[in-house]
N, C-alpha and C positions, 0 to 999 in steps of 0.2 A: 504493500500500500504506500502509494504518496506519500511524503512528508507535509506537514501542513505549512504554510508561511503564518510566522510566529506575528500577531496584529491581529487574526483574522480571526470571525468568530459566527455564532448563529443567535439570532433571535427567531423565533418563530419557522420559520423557511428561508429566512432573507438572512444570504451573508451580510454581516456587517466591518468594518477595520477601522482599525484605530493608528495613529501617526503624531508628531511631536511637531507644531508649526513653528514659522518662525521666532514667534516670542518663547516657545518652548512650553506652551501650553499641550495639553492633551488635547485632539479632537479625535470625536466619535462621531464615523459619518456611516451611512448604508450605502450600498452597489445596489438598491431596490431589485436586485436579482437573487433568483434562487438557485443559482448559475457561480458555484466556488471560484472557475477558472475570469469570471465579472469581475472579481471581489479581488482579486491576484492583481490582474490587469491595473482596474483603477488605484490602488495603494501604489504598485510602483509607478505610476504617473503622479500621483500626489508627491511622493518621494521625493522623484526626480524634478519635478517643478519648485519646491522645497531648495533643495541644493543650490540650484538655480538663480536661486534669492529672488523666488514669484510671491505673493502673497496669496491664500488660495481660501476666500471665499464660500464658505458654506453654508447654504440658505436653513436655518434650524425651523422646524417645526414645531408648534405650540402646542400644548393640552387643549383641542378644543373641544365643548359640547356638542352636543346635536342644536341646544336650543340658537347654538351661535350658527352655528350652518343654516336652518333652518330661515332667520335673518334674513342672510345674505343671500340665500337660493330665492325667497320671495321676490327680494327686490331685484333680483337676476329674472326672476320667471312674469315679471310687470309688461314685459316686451310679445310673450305670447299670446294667442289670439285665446286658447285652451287657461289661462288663467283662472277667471273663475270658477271650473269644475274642478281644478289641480290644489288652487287653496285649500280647499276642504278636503281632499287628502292627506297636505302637509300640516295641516292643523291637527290631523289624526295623529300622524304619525310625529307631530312634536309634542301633544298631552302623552303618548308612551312612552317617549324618549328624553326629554327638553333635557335632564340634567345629566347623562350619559355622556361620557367621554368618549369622540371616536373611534380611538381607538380601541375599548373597549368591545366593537363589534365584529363579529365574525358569524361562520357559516352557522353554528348550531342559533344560535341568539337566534337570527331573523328569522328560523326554519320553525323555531318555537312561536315566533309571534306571528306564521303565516298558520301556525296548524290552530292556535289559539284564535286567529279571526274568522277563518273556516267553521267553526262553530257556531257563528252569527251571522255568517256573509255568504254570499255567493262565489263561485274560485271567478268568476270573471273582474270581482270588489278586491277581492284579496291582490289578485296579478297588479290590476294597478297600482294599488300599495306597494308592493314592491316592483315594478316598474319605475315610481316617484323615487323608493327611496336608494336604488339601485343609481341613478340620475343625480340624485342629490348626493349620493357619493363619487361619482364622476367628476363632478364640479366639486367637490371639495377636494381632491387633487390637483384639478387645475387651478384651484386656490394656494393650494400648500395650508391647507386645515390637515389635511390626514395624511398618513404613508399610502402607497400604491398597494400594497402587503392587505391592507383592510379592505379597500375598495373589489379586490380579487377574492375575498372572503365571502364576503356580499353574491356576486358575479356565479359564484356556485350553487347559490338555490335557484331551483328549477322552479319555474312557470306549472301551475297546474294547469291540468287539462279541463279545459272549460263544456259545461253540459249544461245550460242553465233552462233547457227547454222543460215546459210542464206539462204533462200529463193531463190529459182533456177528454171526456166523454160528451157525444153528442146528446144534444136535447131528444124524446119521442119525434118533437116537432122535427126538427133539422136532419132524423134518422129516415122517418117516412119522406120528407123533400127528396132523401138521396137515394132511396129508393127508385120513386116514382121517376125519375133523370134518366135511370139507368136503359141499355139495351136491355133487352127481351133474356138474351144468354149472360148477361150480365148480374140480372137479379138474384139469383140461387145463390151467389159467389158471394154477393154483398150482404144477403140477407144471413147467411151461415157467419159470417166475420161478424156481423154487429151482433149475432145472439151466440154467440159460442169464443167469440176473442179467440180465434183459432190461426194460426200466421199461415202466410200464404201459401207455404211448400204443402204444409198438411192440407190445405183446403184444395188445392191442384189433385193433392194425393186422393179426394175423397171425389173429386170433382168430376177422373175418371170414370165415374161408376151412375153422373148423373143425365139423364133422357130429357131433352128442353123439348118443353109441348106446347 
């Protein structure tokens, strides 16, 4: 096995390394890759820029909330046409979240609070929710509110599969209308389905055996 390059290390998936700058400080930056041979690369370029006598810049990312993304994604989402049906999603999802640290979030969390809405909602109510809040962590990226590491966390729950159709039995009235419409060799077929709920292979199957007079 490989030797490791001594700096390098793991949080979560994401190599991270660490380096001595100019002033002789410690910094601790990430390779947002989960990619060892990233994390190799960019340290000997910090290194070598270092030696160099470059100053090198590292944009640090903050503890933020959700309630603070939240904020910022509203007055970001002011410019869509879909605004006001999207508010009231992110209002949902900032009463469950407002005081949650982004980072905090990952694949199980959000899979609990889709299976937890699934109980009251429809999966077509729940997908949007997480469509918003899959988005809303997108742009907290391109913020520098969160690591790319969380946003890919998210990115992992699966969409359900949406069935939201309902189940509907016709009136006497609208039963006889659809009757009476039908052809001649038509009638037996439709009259056997509305009194027996029998699907169509078996009713073909019984249909063989019937004499239209």
């Amino acid at each position: 096995m490989a030797k490791r390059s001594r700096g390098i290390y793991k949080r979560g998936k994401i190599w991270w390394f660490m380096y001595s700058n100019l002033d002789g400080v410690m910094v601790y930056e990430s390779s947002k890759s989960q990619n060892y041979k990233d994390a190799v690369d960019i340290l000997h370029k910090r290194k070598a820029d270092i030696q160099a006598g470059k100053h090198i810049e590292v944009k640090k990312i903050g503890n933020h909330n959700f309630a603070e993304l939240t904020e910022q994604y509203k007055a970001w989402a002011e410019r869509q046409r879909c605004y006001k049906s999207k508010i009231f999603l992110i209002n949902q999802l900032n009463d469950k979240f407002g005081k949650l640290p982004l980072r905090r979030f990952n694949t199980m969390l959000v899979e609990q609070y889709q299976t937890e809405r699934l109980q009251r909602n429809k999966p077509s109510t729940v997908n949007r929710l997480l469509a918003t809040i899959s988005h809303m962590f997108t742009k907290a990226v391109d913020w520098n509110m969160v690591e790319e590491d969380t946003q890919k966390q998210i990115r992992k729950v699966k969409m359900l599969q949406e069935n939201n159709r309902r189940l509907r039995f016709l009136s006497k009235e609208e039963a006889q209308k659809l009757i009476n419409t039908c052809d001649p060799h038509l009638k037996p077929i439709v009259i056997t389905a509305l009194n027996t709920g029998m699907r169509k292979g078996n009713i073909e199957l019984v249909g063989k055996n019937w004499t239209v007079v």
